[in-house]
C-alpha positions as CSV (number, residue, x, y, z in Angstrom):
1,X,-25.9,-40.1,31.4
2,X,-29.2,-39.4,33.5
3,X,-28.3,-36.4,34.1
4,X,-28.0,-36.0,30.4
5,X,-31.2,-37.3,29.5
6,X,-33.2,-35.2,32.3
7,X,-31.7,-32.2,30.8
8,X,-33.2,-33.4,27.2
9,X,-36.7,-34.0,29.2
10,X,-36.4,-30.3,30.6
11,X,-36.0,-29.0,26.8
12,X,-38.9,-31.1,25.9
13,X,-40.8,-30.1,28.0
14,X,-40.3,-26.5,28.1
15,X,-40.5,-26.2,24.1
16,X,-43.8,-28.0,24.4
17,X,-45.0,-25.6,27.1
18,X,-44.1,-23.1,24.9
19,X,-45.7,-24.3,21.8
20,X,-48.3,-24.7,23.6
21,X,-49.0,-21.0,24.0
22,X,-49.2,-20.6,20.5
23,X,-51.8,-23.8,20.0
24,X,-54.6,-20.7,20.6
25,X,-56.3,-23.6,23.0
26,X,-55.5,-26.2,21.0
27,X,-57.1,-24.5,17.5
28,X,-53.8,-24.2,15.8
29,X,-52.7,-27.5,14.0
30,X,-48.7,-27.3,13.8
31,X,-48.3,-26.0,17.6
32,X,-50.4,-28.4,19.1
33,X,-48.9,-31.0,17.3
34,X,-45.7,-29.7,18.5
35,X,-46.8,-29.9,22.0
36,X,-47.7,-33.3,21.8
37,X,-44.9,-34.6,20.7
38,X,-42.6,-32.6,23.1
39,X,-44.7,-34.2,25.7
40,X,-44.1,-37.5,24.1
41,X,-40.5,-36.7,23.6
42,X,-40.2,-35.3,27.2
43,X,-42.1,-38.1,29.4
44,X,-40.0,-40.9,27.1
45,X,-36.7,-39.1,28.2
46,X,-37.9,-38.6,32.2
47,X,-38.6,-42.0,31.6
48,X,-35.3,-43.4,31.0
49,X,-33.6,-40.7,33.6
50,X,-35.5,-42.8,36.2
51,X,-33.4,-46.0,35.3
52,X,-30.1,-44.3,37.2
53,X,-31.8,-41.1,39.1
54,X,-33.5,-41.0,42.0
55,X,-37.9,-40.8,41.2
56,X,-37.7,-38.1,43.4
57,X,-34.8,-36.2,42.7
58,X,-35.4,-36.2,39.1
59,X,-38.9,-35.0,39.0
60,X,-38.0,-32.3,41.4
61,X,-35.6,-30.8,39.3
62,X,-37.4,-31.4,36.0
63,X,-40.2,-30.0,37.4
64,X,-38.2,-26.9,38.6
65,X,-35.8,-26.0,35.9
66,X,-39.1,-26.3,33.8
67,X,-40.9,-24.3,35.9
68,X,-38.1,-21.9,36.2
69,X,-37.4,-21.7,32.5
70,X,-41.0,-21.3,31.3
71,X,-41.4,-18.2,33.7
72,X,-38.3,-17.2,32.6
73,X,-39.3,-17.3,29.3
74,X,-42.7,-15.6,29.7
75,X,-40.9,-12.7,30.9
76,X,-38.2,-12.4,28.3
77,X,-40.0,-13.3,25.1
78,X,-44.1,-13.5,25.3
79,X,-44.0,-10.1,27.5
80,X,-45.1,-11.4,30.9
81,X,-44.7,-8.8,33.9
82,X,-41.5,-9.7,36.1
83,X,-42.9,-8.8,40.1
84,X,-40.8,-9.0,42.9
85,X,-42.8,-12.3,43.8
86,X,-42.4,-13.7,40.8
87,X,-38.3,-13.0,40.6
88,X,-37.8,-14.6,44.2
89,X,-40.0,-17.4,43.8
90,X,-38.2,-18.7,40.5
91,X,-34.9,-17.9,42.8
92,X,-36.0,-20.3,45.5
93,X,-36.7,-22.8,42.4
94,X,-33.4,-22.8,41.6
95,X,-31.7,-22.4,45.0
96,X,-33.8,-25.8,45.3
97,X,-32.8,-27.4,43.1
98,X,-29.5,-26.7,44.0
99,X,-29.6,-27.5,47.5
100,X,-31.4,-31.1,46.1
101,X,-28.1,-31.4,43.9
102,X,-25.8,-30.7,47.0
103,X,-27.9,-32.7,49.5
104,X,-26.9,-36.6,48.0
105,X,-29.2,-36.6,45.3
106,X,-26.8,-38.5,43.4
């Protein structure tokens, strides 16, 4: 079930980031309201993850899937440049992550 609940935090979180990008710097009522609560929504869920996951092992992968998908996510949809750089550092987000996973973080 935490495992569960951390992916809910990671789409939280990544649909605020996203909204986010649309507040215009927090001008624009409906997507900064939307960012707030995803925060709220997000923190709340990574919250109650932390009752049967590791501190460490969950914010380490919410922090990288989030990562990860947000970068992912500027490339695909808001028309961010995809470098070399960029492609193997989101990689090595996921190959740790991975590794984490494998490693006993259960």
């Amino acid at each position: 079930m935490g495992y569960l609940l951390l992916a809910g935090a990671i789409a939280a979180e990544v649909g605020a980031t996203t909204a986010m990008k649309y507040s215009d710097g927090f001008s624009r009522l409906w997507p900064s309201l939307l960012t707030l609560f995803g925060y709220v929504v997000s923190f709340t869920l990574l919250a109650q993850t932390l009752r049967t996951v590791s501190v460490g092992t969950a914010y380490a992968i919410w922090a990288g899937v989030g990562t990860a998908a947000i970068a992912t996510i500027g490339v695909l949809f808001l028309g961010e440049g995809l470098t070399v750089v960029k492609a193997t550092g989101i990689a090595l987000i996921i190959v740790g992550v991975v590794v984490l996973n494998l490693g006993g973080a259960h």
